[in-house]
VEXZAGU-883537 format. One record per residue (C-alpha): residue in one letter; y, z, x. Coordinates in steps of 0.1 Angstrom, whole numbers, padded with zeros to 4 digits, always signed. Layout:
REM residues N
aYZX...
//
This chain:
REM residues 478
x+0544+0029+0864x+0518+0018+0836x+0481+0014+0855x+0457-0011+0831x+0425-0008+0850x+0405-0005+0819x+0421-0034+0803x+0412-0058+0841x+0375-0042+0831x+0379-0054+0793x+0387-0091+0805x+0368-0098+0829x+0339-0088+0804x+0353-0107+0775x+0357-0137+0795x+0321-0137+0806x+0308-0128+0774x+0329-0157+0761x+0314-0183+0783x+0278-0166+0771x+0284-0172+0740x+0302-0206+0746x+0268-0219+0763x+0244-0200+0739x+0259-0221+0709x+0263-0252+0728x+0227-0251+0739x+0210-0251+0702x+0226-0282+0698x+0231-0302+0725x+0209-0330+0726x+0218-0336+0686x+0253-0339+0696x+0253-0352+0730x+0212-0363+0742x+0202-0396+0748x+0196-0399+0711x+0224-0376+0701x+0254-0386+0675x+0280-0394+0704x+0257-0393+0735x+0275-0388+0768x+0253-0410+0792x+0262-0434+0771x+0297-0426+0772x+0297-0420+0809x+0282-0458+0817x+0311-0473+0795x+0332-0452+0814x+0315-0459+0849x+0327-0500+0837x+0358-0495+0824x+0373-0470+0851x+0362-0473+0877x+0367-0450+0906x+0395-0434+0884x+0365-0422+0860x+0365-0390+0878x+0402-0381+0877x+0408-0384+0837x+0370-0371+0833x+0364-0350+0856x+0329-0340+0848x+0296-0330+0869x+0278-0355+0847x+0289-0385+0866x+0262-0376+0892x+0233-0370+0857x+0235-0366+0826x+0201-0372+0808x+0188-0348+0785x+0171-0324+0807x+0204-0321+0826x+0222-0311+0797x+0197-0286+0784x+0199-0271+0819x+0238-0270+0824x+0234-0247+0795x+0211-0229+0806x+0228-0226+0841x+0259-0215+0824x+0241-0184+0807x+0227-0174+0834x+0263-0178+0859x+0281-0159+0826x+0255-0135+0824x+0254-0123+0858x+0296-0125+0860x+0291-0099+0825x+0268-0077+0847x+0287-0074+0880x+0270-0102+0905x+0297-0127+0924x+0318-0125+0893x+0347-0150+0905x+0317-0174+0916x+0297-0172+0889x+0326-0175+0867x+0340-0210+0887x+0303-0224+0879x+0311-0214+0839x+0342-0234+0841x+0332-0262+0862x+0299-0268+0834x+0321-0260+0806x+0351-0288+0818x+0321-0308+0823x+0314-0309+0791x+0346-0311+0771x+0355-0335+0793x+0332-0361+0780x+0322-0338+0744x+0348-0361+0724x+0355-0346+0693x+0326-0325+0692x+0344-0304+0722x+0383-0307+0711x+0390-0275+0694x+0416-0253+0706x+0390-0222+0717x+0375-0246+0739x+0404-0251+0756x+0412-0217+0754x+0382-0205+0773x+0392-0226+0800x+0426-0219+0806x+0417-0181+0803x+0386-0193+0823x+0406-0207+0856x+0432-0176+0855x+0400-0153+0853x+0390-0173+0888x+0411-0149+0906x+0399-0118+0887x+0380-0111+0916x+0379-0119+0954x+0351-0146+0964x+0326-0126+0976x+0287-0127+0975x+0286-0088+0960x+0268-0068+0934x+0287-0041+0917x+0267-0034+0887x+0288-0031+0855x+0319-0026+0874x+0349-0049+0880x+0380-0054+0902x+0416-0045+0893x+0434-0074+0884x+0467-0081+0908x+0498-0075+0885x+0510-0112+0887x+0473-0131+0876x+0479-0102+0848x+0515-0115+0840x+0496-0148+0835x+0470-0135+0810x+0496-0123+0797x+0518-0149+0789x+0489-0167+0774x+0480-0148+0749x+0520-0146+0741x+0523-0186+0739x+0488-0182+0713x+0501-0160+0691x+0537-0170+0695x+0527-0206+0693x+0507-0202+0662x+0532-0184+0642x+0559-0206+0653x+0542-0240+0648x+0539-0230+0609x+0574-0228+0604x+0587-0262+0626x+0565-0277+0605x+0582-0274+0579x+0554-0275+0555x+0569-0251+0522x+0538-0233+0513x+0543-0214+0548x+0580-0208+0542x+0573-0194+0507x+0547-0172+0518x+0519-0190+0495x+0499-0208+0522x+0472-0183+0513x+0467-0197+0481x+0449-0223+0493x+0440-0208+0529x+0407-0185+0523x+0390-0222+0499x+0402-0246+0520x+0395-0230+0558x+0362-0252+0576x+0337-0225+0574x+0351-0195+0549x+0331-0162+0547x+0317-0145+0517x+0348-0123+0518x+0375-0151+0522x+0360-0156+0484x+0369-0124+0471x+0402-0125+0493x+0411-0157+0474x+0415-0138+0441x+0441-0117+0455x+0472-0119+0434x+0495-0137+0445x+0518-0110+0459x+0498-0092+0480x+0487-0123+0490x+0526-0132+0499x+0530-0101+0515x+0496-0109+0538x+0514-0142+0550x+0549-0122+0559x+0528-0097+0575x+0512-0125+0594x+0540-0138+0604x+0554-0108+0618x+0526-0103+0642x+0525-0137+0651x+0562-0140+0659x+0580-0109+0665x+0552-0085+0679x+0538-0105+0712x+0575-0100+0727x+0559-0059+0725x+0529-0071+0751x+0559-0075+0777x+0570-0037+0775x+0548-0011+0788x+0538+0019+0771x+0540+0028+0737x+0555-0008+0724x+0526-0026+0743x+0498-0005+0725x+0514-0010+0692x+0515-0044+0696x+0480-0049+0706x+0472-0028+0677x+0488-0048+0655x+0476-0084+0674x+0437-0069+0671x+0444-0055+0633x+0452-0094+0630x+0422-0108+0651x+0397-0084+0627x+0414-0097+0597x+0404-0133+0607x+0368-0124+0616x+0364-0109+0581x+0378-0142+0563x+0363-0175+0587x+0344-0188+0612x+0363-0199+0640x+0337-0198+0670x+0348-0173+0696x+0385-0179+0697x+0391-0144+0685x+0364-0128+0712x+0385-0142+0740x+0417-0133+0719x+0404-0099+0711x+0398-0095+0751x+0435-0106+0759x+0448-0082+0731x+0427-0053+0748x+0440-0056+0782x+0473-0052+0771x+0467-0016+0764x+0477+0007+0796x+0456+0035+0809x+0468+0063+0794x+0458+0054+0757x+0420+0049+0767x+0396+0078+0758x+0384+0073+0793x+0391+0087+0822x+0365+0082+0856x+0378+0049+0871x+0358+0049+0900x+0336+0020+0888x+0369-0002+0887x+0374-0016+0922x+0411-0020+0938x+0432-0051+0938x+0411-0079+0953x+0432-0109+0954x+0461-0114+0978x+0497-0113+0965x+0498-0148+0988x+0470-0160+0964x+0482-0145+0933x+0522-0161+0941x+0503-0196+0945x+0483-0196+0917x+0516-0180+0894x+0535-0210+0905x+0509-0234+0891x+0502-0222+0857x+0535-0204+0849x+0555-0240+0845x+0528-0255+0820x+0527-0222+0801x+0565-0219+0799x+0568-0258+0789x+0544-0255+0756x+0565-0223+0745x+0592-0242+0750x+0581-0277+0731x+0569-0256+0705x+0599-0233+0699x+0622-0268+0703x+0599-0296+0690x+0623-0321+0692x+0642-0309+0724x+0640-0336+0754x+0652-0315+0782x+0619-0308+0797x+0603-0344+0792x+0607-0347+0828x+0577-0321+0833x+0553-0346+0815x+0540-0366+0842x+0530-0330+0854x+0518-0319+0820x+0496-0355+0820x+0477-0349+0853x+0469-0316+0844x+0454-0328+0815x+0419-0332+0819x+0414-0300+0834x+0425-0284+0803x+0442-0257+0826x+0477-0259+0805x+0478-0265+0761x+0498-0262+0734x+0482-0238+0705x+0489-0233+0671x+0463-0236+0640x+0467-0250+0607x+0502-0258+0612x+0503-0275+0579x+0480-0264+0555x+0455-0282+0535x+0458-0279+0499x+0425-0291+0484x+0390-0291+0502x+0374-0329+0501x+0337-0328+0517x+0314-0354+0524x+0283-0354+0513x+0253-0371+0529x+0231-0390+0504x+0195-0408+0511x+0177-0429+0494x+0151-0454+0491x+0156-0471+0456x+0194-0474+0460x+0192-0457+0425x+0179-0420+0429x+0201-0402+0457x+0189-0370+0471x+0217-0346+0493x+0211-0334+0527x+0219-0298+0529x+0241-0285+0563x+0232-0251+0578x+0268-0235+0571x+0292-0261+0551x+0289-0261+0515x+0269-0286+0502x+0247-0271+0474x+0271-0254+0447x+0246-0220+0453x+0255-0221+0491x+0269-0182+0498x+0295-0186+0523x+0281-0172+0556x+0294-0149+0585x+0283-0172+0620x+0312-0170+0644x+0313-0164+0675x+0282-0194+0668x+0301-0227+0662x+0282-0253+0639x+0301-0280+0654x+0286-0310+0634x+0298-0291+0602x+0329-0281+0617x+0337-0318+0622x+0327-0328+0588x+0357-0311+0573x+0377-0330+0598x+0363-0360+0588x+0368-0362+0548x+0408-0353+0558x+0403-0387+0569x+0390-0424+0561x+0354-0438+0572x+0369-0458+0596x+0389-0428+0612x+0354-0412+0620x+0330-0441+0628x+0307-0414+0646x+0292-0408+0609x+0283-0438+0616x+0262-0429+0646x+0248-0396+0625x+0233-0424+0600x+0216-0447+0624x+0203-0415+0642x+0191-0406+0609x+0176-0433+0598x+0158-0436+0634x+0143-0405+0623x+0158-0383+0656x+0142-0349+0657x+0173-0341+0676x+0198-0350+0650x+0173-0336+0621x+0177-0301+0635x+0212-0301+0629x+0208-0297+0590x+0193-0268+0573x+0172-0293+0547x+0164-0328+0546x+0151-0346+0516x+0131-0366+0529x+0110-0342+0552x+0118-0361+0587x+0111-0396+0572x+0136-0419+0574x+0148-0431+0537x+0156-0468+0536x+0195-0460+0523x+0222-0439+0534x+0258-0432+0525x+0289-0408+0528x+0298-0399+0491x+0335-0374+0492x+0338-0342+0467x+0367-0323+0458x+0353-0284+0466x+0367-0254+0451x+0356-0218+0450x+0343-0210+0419x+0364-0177+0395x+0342-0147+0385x+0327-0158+0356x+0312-0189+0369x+0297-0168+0402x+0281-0145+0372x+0264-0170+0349x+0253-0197+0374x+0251-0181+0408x+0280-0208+0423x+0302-0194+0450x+0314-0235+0448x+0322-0261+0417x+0328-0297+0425x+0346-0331+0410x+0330-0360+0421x+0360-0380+0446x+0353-0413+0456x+0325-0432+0479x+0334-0425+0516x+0312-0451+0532x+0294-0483+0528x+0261-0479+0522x+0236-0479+0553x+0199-0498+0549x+0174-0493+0575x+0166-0520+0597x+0129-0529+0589x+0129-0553+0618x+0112-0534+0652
//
């Protein structure tokens, strides 16, 4: 009988660190994204809420906001959530500590719009309310140290990272999109990825059959190897092995916030006992959740879980359409989701580019912290940090202008010269003055080949695309 009491230790840590981290980046920019005079502010959104909802407001957005959610209250639920994930990481009331993480963090996707949509979000909180019952409720400080997970809360961390990886191999091929059935997705994967790293350049002039052979490879650890996490022993090392070589791989060549922390954690616990250097386990506490409390909590989660697998493996399947009133009112608590990333991939990279200007004539660029912009800009190496205003960019030029009318928002916030907003961007042209134009202006981006990275310094080269938006003129009027 396989123990795993170093791999309960690994996961309650990673999930703590996760929510850390999760807060930490959240908390640099969450009055640009969210304040009062942020680009989609949620008091704002909450009091169109309040008149639209009603008493139902709290039941599809279920959010501690509704009781304040000025600017000082979201610095502070940031703040709070550092400090609750912080002591969870170092051993104080873990399970409470860690149902204050969840309850901030719903708090905020749940009214975060598409700022707070990304699949890791709703990662950390799935893993986040199975990681609830880590851990008895108990007022206790056990420094460092952590409980033995019960076997059946472990079946469900389980499972989840089996529907993730699962899931995200599968999704690629029902699909249907060609480039992932021929093995040439990476063609256009490392230059067209949100936030590529420096070495996602140099992967992209792989040739093209190693780079084939990368995406069967892929494929095999997404598909065939989580069915090894289910079979203790030698099978369920190898296959963590092989679902962490995968997780390092991805590290290396993007950004993608800390989806691969929290993955990297799940991948970890798989691994029994016996294959840890270790051996003192007296800092690992015994079982500390009843089987009556484990059974209950099982019987919730393992429906959802096994419905997504399902949908995903059978897309067009109906048999199980009668769970989605269920699936629905679990919903907002993001407690049950589908995965599966890049699905279809993107084949060129459009990018909008924000212009200023107070002739209308002479345009001058503002420059984003991590997405290219300038054709100089080195790729850079930021996750488990999430730029989310640049991450959302290169959701918005897949689409139209009036697809995205929160760029809208960014312009008047701009133009109202928000110090808030302002911080958001690594340089602005016009030195915190408001210019008296704006306007969205798309480019096709590509990575520049050696020779061009040699002579000029360009990790990027550009074509000019089309205009993406009308042009914005401040208001002189007070």
């Amino acid at each position: 009988m396989e123990s795993y009491l170093f791999g309960s230790w690994v996961i309650s840590k990673a999930l703590a660190l996760s929510y850390f981290i999760a807060f930490l980046s959240l908390s640099t920019q969450v009055l640009g994204l969210f304040g009062s005079r942020g680009i989609l502010s949620i008091d704002h959104l909450l009091n169109l809420l309040d008149k639209e909802l009603g008493v139902s407001r709290i039941r599809h957005f279920p959010s501690v906001f509704w009781l304040a959610s000025g600017d000082f209250t979201l610095k502070a639920a940031c703040l709070i959530g550092m400090l609750a994930s912080s002591l969870a990481l170092l051993g104080f009331s873990q399970s409470w500590m860690l149902l204050l993480c969840w309850l901030l963090y719903l708090s905020f996707c749940s009214c975060g719009q598409v700022f707070l949509s990304y699949q890791w979000d709703n990662l950390l909180l799935e893993l986040g309310l199975i990681g609830l019952f880590f851990a008895p409720f108990a007022i206790e400080w056990i420094p460092y140290a952590s409980y033995a997970i019960h076997p059946m809360i472990f079946a469900l961390v389980w499972l989840l990272l089996f529907k993730l990886m699962f899931s995200s191999g599968l999704v690629k091929l029902t699909n249907k999109d060609p480039d992932w059935k021929n093995l040439t997705a990476l063609r256009y994967h490392y230059w067209t990825q949100p936030l590529p790293t420096p070495l996602a350049w140099f992967a992209d002039k792989l040739p093209l059959p190693l780079q084939k052979l990368s995406c069967a490879l892929m494929f095999v650890i997404e598909i065939a190897v989580p069915f090894l996490i289910f079979i203790p022993g030698l099978a369920s090392f190898s296959g963590a092995l092989a679902l962490i070589l995968l997780q390092v791989l991805i590290i290396l060549s993007g950004n993608f916030a800390f989806f691969n922390l929290i993955t990297l954690g799940m991948c970890l616990s798989v691994i029994p006992d016996r294959f840890w250097i270790f051996t003192d386990t007296s800092w690992i506490l015994p079982v500390g959740v009843s089987t009556e409390i484990a059974v209950a909590v099982l019987v919730i989660l393992l429906p959802g879980n096994l419905f997504w697998i399902f949908k995903t493996a059978f897309e067009k399947s109906q048999s199980l359409d009668f769970m989605l009133p269920w699936m629905r009112a679990l919903y907002p608590f993001r407690i049950t989701n589908p995965y599966g990333l890049f699905a279809v991939m993107t084949k060129t990279r459009p990018e909008i580019v924000l212009e200023g200007s107070n002739d209308n004539n002479t345009w001058l660029e503002y420059e984003f912290k991590h997405k290219p912009t300038k054709l100089s800009h080195r790729p850079t190496l930021i996750a488990p940090f999430q730029p989310r205003l640049d991450w959302q960019m290169w959701f918005a030029a897949l689409e139209g202008f009036n697809e995205n009318l929160w760029l809208q928002n960014l312009a008047t916030r701009l133009l109202d010269e928000c110090p808030e907003v302002q911080e958001l961007f690594k340089h602005d042209p016009f030195e915190g003055k408001s210019p008296k134009f704006m306007r969205f202006v798309k480019y096709q981006y590509h990575f520049s080949n050696w020779e061009e990275l040699k002579n000029t310094g360009h990790w990027w080269k550009r074509d000019h695309f089309s205009m993406y938006s009308p042009v914005f003129e401040r208001d002189e009027e007070p």
